[in-house]
N, C-alpha and C positions, 0 to 999 in steps of 0.2 A: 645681390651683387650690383653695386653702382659703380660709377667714375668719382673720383674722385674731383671736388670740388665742383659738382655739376650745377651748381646754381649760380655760380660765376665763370670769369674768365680764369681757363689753367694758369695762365702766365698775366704778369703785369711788368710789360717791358716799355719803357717808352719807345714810340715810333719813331726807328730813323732814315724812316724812307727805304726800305729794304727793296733792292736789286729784284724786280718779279721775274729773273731770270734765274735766280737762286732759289729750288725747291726746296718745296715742306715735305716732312717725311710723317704724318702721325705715328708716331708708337707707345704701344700699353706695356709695361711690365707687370706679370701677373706676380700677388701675394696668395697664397694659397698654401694649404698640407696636402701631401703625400697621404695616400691612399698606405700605409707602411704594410708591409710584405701581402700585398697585392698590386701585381705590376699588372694584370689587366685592369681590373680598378681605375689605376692611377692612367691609365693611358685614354680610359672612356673619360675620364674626368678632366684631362688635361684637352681634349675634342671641345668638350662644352666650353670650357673656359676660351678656347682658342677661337669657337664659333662667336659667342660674344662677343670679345675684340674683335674679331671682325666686321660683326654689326654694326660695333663705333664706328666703323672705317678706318681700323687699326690696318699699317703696312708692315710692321714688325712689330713682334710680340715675344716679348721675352720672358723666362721662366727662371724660378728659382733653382740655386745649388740646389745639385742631387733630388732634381722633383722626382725622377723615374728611377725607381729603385732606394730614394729614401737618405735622409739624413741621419744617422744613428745617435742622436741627442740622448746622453744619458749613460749612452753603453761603455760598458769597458771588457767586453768579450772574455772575461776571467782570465784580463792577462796584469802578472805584477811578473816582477822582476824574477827569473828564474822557473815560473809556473806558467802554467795556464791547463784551466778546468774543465772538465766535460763539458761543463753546464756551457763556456765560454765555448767551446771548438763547434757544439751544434747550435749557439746562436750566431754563427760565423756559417756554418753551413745554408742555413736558413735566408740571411742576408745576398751572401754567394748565390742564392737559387732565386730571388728578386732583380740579381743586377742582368744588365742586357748587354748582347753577343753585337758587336761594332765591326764591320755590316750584322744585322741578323731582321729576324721575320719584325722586331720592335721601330729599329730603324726606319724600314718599307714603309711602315704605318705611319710613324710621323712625317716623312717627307710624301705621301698621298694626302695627308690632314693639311701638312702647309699648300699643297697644289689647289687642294680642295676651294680651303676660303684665300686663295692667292695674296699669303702675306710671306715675309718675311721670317723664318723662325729661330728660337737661340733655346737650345732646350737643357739642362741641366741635368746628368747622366749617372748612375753607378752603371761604368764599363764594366764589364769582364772579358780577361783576357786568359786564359785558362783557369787555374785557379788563383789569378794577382786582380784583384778590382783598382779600377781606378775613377777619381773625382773628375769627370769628364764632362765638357761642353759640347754639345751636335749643334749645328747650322746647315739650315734647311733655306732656299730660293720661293721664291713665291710660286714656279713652275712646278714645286714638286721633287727637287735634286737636292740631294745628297751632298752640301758643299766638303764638309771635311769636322775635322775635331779639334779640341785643345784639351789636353790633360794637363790637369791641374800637376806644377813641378815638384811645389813642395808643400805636405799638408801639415797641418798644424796638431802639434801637441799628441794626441794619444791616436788623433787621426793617421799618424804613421807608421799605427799596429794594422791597419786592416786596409789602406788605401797603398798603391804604388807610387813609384817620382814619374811624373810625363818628363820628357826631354825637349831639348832645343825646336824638334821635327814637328810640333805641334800647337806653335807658337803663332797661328795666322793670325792675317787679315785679310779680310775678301772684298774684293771689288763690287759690289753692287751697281744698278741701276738707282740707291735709293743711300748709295754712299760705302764707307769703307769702315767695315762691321769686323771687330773682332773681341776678345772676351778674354778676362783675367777673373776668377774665381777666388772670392773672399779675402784670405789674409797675403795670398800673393799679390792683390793688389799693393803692397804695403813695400815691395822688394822693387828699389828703386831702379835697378837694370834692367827688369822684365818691363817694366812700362816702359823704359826707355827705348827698349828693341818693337817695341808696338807703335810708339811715337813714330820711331825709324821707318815703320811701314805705313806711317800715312794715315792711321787708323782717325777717324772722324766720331764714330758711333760706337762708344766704348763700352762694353756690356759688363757689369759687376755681379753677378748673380753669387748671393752670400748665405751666410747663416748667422750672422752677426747685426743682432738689432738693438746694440747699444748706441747713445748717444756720440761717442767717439767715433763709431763708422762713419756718421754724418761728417766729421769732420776730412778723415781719410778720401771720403771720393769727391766732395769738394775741389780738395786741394785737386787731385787728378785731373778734375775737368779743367781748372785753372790753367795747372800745370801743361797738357795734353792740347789746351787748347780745343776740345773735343768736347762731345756730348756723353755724359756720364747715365745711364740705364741700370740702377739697382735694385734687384730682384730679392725679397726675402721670403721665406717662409711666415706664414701665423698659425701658428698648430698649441693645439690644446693636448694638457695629459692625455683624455679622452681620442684624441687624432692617432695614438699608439697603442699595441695590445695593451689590456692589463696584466696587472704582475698575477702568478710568477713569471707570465709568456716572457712579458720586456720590464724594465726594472731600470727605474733613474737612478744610478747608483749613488747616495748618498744625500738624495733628496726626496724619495720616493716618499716616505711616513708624512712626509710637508705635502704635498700632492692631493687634490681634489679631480675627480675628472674635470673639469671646467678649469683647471688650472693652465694660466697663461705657458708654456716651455717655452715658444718662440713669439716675440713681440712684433715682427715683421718691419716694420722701419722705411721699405721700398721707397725708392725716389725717382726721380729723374732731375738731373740739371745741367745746364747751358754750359757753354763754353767761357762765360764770364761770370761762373759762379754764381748764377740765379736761380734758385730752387723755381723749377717750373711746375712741377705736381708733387704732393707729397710731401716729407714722410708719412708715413702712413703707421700707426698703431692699433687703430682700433679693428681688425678684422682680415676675414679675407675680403682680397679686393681687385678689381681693375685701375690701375691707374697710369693714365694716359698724358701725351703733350705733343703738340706739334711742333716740332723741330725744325725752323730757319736754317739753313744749311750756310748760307749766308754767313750768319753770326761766327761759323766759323773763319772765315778769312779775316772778320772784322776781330777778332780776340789775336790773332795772330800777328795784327800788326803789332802790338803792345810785347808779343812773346812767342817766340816761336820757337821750341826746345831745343829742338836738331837743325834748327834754320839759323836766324842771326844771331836767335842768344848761344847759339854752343860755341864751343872754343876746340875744337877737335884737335889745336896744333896742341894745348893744356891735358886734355880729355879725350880718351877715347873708352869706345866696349867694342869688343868680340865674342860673336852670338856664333854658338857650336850650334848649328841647326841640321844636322843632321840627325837620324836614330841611334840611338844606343844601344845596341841588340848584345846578352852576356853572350851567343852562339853564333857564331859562322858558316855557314856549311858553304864549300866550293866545289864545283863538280865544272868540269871542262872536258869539250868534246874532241877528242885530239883526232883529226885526219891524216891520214898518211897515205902514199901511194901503196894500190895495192888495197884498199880498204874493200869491207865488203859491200858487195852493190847487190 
């Protein structure tokens, strides 16, 4: 496991005299597989890697969609239109008994792991929430705390058989000592509102943790950083057939007979870049990997003069959004304690 570009400089930006009053932030986005339906596994392996960036002198480190509890690439849980199969309900039970309980004993762990090597954490989750999983983001402090979560609003394509919708109530951004860190997960980066209510809160350190390592990603979080004025951090996986049971356990449905264990699933792609659109580390193809960039914080006032989304370029009296950020609960329950004279004492 190396850095990537370690025999040069990560970035080639010309000097323009940057403000030494404006902090650098190093951070690694880790490229890596899932340990799949071993969540202790994946949680001892997610320690090492995280020890590592540390070693860089990584201060936040961030992880791919669904590293803890797994990307389900391939599966289609034997559901078609009108059916779904035994075979499809217990490998939905199985995935269900991988995902982690948000607080639960998983959570504790990772935010004593970030206290531990005191960085920054962004970790990419299958939630469970009784029996509803969802594509969840955790952010951990360097002290070891529990900041909060984002679930993923809306997922993509067949992912909307076995994931749920996060709502507006989940949509942070967090003040750091190392900047304002929040995170939009794979194709909702693409939902031009949701960034815009991130923008709205100031977000600086924009986290993309994906499962998407086509050539056209590259161009989507670009545009963001552009756009955002912000620091773009994308997270992919690189898993091989071989990184998932073999069949009949798990079963790439319709690719599987094409399939070698050594066979690429996920290309990983990871980036990081600037606020002006400058690939600073990365992408990244060939492997799992650490790939790191130290971050001028700087650079973001200076891109903002040119653009600044919710600042001089909007037109709010033209444009406007309204973000429902509250929960969306389908049950109620009300109970109120009624006093009256005469009550018992």
């Amino acid at each position: 496991m190396a850095l990537v570009a370690a025999d040069g400089p990560l970035f080639a930006e010309v000097d323009m005299g940057a403000d030494s009053s404006a902090p650098t932030v190093r951070a690694t986005v880790v490229q890596a597989s899932t340990i799949f339906y071993d969540t202790p596994a994946t949680l001892d392996k997610a320690e090492r890697l995280l020890a590592e960036a540390a070693g860089y002198g990584s201060q936040l480190v961030v992880f791919p969609e669904a590293f803890i509890g797994g990307y389900p690439r391939g599966s289609n849980f034997g559901v078609t239109i009108g059916n779904r199969t035994a075979k499809g309900k217990e490998e939905f039970r199985k995935y269900h008994a991988s995902a982690i309980d948000v607080p639960g004993p998983e959570v504790e762990r990772l935010a004593a792991m970030a206290g531990k090597y005191k960085v920054f954490l962004v970790m990419g989750v299958i939630e469970r929430d009784g029996y509803t999983l969802y594509c969840t983001v955790l952010f951990f402090d360097s002290q070891g705390h529990f900041l909060g979560k984002h679930r993923k609003i809306m997922p993509t394509a067949m992912e909307r058989i076995i994931w749920g919708f996060g709502d507006g109530s989940t949509i942070p951004v967090f003040e750091t000592p190392i900047g304002k860190i929040g995170a939009a997960i794979c194709w909702e980066n693409r939902m031009p509102l949701l960034r815009t209510a991130m923008y709205a809160k100031g977000i600086e350190i924009y986290c993309a943790p994906t499962a998407d390592a086509r050539d056209v990603w590259q161009a989507s979080i670009t545009h963001i950083a552009l756009e955002g004025g912000c620091y773009v951090l994308s997270a992919n996986q690189f898993c091989r057939r071989k990184d998932y049971p073999p069949p009949p356990e798990y079963v790439f449905s319709g690719t599987e007979e094409d399939l070698t264990p050594e066979s690429v699933v996920c290309a990983g792609g990871s980036v990081i870049i600037s606020p002006s659109g400058t690939i600073l580390a990365g992408p990244n193809y060939d492997g799992e990997a650490l790939i790191s960039a130290d971050l001028d914080l700087g650079e973001i006032a200076r891109a903002k003069l040119d653009f600044d989304v919710v600042g001089h370029y909007s037109r709010p009296e033209v444009l406007s959004l309204i973000v429902r950020d509250h929960p969306a609960t389908p049950v109620t329950f009300t109970s109120a304690s009624v006093k009256t004279d005469g009550a018992q004492k």
